[in-house]
C-alpha positions in Angstrom: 107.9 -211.3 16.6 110.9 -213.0 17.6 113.9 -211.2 16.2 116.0 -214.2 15.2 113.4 -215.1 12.8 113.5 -212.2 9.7 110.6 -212.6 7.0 111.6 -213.0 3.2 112.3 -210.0 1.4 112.0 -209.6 -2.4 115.0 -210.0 -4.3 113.8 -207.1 -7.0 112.7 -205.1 -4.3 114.8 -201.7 -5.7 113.8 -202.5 -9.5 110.6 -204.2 -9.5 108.5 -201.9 -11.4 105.5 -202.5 -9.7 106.8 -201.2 -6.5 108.2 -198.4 -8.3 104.9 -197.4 -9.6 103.1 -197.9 -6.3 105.7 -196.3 -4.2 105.4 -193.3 -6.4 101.5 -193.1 -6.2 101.8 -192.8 -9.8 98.8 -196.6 -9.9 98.2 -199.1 -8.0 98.1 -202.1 -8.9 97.5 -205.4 -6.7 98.8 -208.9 -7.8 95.7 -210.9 -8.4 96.9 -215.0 -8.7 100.9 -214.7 -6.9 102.4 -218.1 -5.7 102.3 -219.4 -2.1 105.5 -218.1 -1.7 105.3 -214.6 -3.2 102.0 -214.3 -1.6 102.9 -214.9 1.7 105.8 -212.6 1.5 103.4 -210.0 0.2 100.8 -211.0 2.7 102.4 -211.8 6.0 105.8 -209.6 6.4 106.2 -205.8 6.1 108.8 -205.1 3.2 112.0 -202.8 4.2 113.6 -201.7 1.6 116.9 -201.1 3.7 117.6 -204.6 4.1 119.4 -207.1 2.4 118.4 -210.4 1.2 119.8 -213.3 3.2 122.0 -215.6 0.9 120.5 -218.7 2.7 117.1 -218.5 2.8 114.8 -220.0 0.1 113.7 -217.5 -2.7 110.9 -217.6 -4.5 111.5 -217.9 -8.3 112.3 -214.8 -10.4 109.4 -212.6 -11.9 110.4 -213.2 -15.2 109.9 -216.9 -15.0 106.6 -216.6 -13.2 103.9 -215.5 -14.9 101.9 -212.9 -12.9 98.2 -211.8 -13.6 97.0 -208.4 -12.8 94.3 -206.6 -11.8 93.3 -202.7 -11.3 92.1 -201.8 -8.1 91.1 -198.1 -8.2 90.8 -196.0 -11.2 94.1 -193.9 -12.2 93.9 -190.6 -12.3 96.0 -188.0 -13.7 96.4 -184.1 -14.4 94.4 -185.1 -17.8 90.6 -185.2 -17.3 90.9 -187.5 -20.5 92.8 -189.7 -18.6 90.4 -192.6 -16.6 91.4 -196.2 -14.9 93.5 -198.2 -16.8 92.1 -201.3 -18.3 91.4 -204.5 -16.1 93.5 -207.0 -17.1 91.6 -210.0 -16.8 92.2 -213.1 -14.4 94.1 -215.3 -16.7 96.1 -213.5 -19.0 99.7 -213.5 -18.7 102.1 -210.0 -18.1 105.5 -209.6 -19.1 108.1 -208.5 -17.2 108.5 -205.6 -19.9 104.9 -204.2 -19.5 105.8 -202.4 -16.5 108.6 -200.1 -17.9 106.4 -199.6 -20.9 103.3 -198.4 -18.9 105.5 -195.9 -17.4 106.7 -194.5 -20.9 103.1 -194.2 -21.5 102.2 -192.1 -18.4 105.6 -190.3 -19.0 104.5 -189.5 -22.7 100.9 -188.6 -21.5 102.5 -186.4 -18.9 104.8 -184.7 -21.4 101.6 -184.0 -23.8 99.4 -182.8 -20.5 102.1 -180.5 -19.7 102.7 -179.3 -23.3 98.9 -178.2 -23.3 99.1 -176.4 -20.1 102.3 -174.7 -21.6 100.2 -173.9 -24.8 97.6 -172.6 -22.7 99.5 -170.4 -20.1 101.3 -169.2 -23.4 98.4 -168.1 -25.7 97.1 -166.0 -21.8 100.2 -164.6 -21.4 100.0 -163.3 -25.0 96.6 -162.2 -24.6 97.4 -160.4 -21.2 100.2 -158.6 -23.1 98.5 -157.8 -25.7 95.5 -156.0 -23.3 98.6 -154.5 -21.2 99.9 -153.1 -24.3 97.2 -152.1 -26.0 96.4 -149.8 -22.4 99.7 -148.5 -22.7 99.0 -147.6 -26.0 96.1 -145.5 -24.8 97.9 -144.3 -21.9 100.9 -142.9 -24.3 98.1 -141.5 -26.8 96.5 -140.0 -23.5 99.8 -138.7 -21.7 100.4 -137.2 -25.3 97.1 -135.1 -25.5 97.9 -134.2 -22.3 101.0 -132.4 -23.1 99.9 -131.0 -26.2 96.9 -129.4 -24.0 99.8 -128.3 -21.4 102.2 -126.7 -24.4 99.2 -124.9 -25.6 98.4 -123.4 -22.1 101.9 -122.4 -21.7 101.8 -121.1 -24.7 98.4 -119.1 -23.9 100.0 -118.2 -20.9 103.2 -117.0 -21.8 101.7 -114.6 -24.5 99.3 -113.0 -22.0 102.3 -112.5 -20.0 103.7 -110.5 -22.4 100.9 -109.2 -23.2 100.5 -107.7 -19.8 103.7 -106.8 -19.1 103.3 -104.2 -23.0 100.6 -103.0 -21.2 101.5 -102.6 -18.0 105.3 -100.5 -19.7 102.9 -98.9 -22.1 101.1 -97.3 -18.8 104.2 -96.7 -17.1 106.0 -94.9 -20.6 102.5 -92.9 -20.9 102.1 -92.3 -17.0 105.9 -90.9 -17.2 105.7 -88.8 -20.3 102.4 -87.2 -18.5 104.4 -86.4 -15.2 107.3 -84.7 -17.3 105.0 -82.8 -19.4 103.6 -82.0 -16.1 106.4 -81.2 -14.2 107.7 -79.4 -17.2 104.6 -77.3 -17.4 105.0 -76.5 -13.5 108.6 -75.8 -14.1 107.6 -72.8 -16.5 104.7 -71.8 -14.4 106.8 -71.0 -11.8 109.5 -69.5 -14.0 106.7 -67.3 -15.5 105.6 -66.5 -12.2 108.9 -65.5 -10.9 109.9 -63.5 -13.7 106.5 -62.0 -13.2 107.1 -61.0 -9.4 111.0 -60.0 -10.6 109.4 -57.6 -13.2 106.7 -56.0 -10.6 109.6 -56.0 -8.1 111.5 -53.8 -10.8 108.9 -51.9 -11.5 107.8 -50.8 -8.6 109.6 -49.3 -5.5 110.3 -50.8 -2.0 108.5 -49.6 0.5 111.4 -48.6 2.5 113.5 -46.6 -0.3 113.6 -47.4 -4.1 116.9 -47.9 -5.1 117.0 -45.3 -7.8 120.3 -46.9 -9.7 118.2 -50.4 -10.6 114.8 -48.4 -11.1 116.1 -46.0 -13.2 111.7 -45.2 -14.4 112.0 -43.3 -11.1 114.5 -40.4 -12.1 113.6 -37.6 -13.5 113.4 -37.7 -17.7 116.5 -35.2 -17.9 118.4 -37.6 -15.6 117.2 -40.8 -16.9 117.6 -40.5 -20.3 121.2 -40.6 -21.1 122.3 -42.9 -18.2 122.0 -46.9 -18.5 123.4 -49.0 -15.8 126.0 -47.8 -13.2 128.2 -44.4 -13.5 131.3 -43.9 -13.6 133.3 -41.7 -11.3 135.3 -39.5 -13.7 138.6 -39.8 -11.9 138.2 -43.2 -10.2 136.0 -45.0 -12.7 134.5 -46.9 -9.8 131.1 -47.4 -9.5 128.8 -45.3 -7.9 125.5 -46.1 -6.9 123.2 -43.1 -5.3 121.9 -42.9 -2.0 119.5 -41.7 -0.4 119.9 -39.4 2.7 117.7 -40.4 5.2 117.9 -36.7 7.0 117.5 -34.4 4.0 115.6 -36.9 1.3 117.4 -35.7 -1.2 119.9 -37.8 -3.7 123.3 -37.5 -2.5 125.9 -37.1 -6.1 128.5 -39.3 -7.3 131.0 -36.2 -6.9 130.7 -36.5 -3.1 130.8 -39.8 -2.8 133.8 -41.9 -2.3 134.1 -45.8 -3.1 136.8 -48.4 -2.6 136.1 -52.4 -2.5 137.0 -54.0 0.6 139.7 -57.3 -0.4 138.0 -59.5 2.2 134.6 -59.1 2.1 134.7 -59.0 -1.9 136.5 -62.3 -1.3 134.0 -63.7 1.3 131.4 -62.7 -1.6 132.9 -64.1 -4.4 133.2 -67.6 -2.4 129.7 -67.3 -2.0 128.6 -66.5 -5.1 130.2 -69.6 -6.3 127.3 -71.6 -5.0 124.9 -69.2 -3.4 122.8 -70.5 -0.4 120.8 -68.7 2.3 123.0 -71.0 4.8 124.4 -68.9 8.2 127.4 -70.6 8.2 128.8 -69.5 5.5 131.8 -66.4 5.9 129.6 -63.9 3.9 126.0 -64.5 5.5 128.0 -65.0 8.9 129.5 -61.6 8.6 126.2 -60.2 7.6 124.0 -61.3 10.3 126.7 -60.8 12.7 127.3 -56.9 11.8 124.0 -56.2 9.8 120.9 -58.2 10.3 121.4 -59.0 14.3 121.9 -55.9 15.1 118.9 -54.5 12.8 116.4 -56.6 14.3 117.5 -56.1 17.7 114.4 -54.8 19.3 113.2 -54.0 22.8 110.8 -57.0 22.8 113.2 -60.0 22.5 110.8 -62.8 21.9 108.8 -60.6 19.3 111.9 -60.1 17.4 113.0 -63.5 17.7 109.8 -64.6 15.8 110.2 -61.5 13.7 113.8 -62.4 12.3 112.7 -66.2 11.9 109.9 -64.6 9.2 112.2 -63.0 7.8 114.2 -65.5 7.1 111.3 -68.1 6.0 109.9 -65.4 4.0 106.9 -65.1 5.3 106.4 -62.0 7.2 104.0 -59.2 6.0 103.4 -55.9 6.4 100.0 -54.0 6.1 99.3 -51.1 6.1 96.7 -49.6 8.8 93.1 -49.7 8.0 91.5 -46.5 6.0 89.5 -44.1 7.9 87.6 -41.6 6.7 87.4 -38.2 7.9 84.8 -35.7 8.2 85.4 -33.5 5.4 88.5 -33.6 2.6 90.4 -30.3 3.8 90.7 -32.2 7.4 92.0 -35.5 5.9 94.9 -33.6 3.6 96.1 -31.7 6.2 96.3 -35.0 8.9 97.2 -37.2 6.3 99.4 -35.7 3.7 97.0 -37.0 1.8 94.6 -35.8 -0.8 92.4 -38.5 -1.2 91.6 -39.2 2.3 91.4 -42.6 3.1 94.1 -43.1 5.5 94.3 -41.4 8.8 97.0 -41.9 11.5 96.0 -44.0 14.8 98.2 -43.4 17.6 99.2 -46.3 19.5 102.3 -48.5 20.7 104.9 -49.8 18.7 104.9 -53.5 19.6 108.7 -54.2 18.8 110.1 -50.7 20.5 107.7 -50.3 22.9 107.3 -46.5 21.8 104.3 -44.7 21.6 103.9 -43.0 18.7 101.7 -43.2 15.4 101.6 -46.2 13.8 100.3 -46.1 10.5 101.7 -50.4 9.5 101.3 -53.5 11.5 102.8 -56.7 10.5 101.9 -60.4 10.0 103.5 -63.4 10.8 102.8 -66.4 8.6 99.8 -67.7 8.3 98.9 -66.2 12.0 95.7 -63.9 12.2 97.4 -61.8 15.1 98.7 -58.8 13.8 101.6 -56.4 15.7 100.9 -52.7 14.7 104.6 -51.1 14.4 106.2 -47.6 13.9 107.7 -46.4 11.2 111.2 -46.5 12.6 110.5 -50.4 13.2 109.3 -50.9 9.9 112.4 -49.5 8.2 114.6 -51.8 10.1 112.5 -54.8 9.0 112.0 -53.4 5.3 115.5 -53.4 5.0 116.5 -56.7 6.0 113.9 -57.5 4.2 115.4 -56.1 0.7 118.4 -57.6 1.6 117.1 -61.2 2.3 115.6 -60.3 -1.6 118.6 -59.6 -3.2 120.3 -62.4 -2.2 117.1 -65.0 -3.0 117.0 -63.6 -6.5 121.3 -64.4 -6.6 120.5 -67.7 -5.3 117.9 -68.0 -8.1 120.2 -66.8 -10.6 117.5 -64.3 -11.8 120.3 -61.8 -11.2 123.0 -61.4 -14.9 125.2 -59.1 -13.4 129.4 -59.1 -12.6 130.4 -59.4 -9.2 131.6 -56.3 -8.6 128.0 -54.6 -9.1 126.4 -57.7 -7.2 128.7 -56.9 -4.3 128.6 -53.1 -4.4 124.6 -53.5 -4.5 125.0 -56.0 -1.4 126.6 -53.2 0.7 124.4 -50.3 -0.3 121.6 -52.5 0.7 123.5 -53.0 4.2 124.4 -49.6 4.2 120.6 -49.1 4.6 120.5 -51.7 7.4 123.1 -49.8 9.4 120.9 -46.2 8.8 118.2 -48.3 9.5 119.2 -49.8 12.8 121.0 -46.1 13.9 117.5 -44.4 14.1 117.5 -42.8 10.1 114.8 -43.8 8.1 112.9 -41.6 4.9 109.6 -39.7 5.5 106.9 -41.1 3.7 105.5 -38.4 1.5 
């Protein structure tokens, strides 16, 4: 096309209606009887809507004055189903220049209503969807809250057979502990009995070695016995006097030639002692003791023996036994050997197995729960039975089975060393 020649544009190009509704795709409508002139406008040139009409150029006359039949080309459709074509206009009839802004009111109105429905509509689901969402949650809540009753009852359950338990379980412990302190209480007495018992048995019957005559007073004769009760008194020194025995002559020395005076440290040692009593070496009393006394006692020829003889001692658990019974030939025999008038010990001569000596030994000894025994002679077995008293005497002080002053407690102490030192010198009592 030659550019210096421009096609006619439409002077109500912006506000003509009809290209308003077919621009918008709303209708479309197609003129059905336009003039020559609008015609070939319509027909022939392209419209752009971003030019400007030329102010010399023939127009064709306005729309209002040219009347302008219609047709419908294609049904109109719209979000209504309800909604078809719009009527043909027929051929002949005349439109109005008005009829085009008043269509569109109608779609406009239709729209409006269409859109009104849909609102309705998406309205009356959205009430249905919360209704169904809260009656759920309705169930939900009644659910969550049967839930937690069933979880307050288990706690519940649960917390009262914990305590429940836990009754039980202190009742078995209160019962299981009254049941031990009966028990130990019963022990307790048992072996109180049992060492009052052996205390009694002690007191009644005699050492082996030599009876202390003083704290066995059943032993004296009834003339001496009867008026005397505890210890004498010297009658110018009112001392204490306990009677000894004299290894060489056997006979009971009296107080009258006797002498006694306490010694101020060794009382002292004892009385420090005798505040808390224990069989512990390193004490000043007990170390004195086994340094001067029970060493030297127990000293024998056969150092590894007497080793294992002084640890018995010590542990308690040494024993003495006395030779098996042999029976002689005829009564008369036996006496005479024996000293004897029933007959049914008889002396065997052997070694000593502490000294070394041969001589008769009529004891052997025990240590522990050993089955070896160590046959011994009597000079041996004085030196152990004394230590052995001693070791006693001071148990039953630790014990407190002992209700006596310190001075007797002391001067019995060194009597009972006293025999240690005979003891250990070579002096020991014949047996009868």
């Amino acid at each position: 096309m030659d550019p210096a020649e421009k096609p006619a544009e439409c002077p109500a190009r912006g506000k003509c209606p009809v290209f308003l509704a077919v621009s918008s795709g709303t209708v479309r409508y197609a003129p059905s009887g336009l003039g020559p002139a609008l015609e070939g406008n319509l027909g022939e040139q392209p419209s752009d809507t971003d030019s400007q009409p030329h102010p010399d150029e023939g127009h064709p006359p306005p729309l209002e004055a040219v009347p302008v039949p219609w047709k419908s080309v294609g049904p109109y459709k719209s979000h209504r189903e309800s909604l078809g074509g719009l009527p043909e206009t027929p051929a002949g009839e005349e439109a109005q220049g008005e009829e085009g802004p008043a269509a569109t009111q109608l779609d406009v109105s239709r729209l409006r209503s269409s859109s009104m429905e849909i609102r309705e509509k998406g309205s009356e689901f959205l009430k249905e969807e919360l209704h169904k969402a809260q009656k759920e949650l309705k169930l939900k809540d009644e659910e969550c809250e049967r839930l937690s009753k069933v979880r307050e009852q288990l706690e519940q359950e649960l917390e009262e057979l914990t305590a429940s338990l836990f009754e039980e379980a202190h009742r078995m412990v209160r019962d299981a502990n009254m049941k031990q302190a009966a028990s130990e209480k019963q022990l307790k007495e048992a072996r109180g009995k049992a060492e009052v018992t052996a205390l009694k048995t002690l007191v009644i019957t005699s050492t082996p070695a030599s009876p202390n005559r003083e704290l066995h007073p059943q032993l004296l004769s009834p003339t001496k016995a009867g008026p005397r009760k505890g210890h004498l008194r010297h009658k110018s020194t009112s001392s204490a006097l306990c009677p000894a025995v004299c290894p060489v002559a056997g006979h009971i020395l009296t107080p009258d030639k006797e002498g006694k005076e306490v010694d101020t440290t060794l009382f002292a040692e004892f009385q420090a002692w005798r505040e808390s009593p224990t069989l512990d070496k390193t004490s000043p009393f007990l170390e004195r003791v086994y340094r001067e006394d029970v060493g030297p006692c127990l000293d024998f020829t056969m150092q590894e023996l007497s080793a294992l003889v002084r640890s018995a001692v010590e542990d308690n658990t040494l024993t003495i036994e006395p030779v098996a019974s042999q029976t002689l030939p005829t009564v008369k025999v036996a006496a005479v050997d024996c000293g004897h008038t029933n007959g049914f010990r008889a002396p065997i001569d052997t070694t000593c197995a502490l000294s070394g000596l041969a001589c008769a030994c009529r004891h052997r000894i025990r240590l522990g729960d050993s089955e070896s025994h160590y046959y011994i002679s009597p000079s041996s077995r004085a030196r152990i039975t004394a230590v052995c008293n001693f070791f006693t005497y001071i148990r039953y002080i630790q014990q407190g089975l002992v209700r006596q002053d310190a001075e007797p407690m002391f001067w019995e102490i060194t009597r009972l060393r006293k025999e240690m030192s005979l003891a250990k010198l070579g002096f020991f009592p014949h047996e009868a």
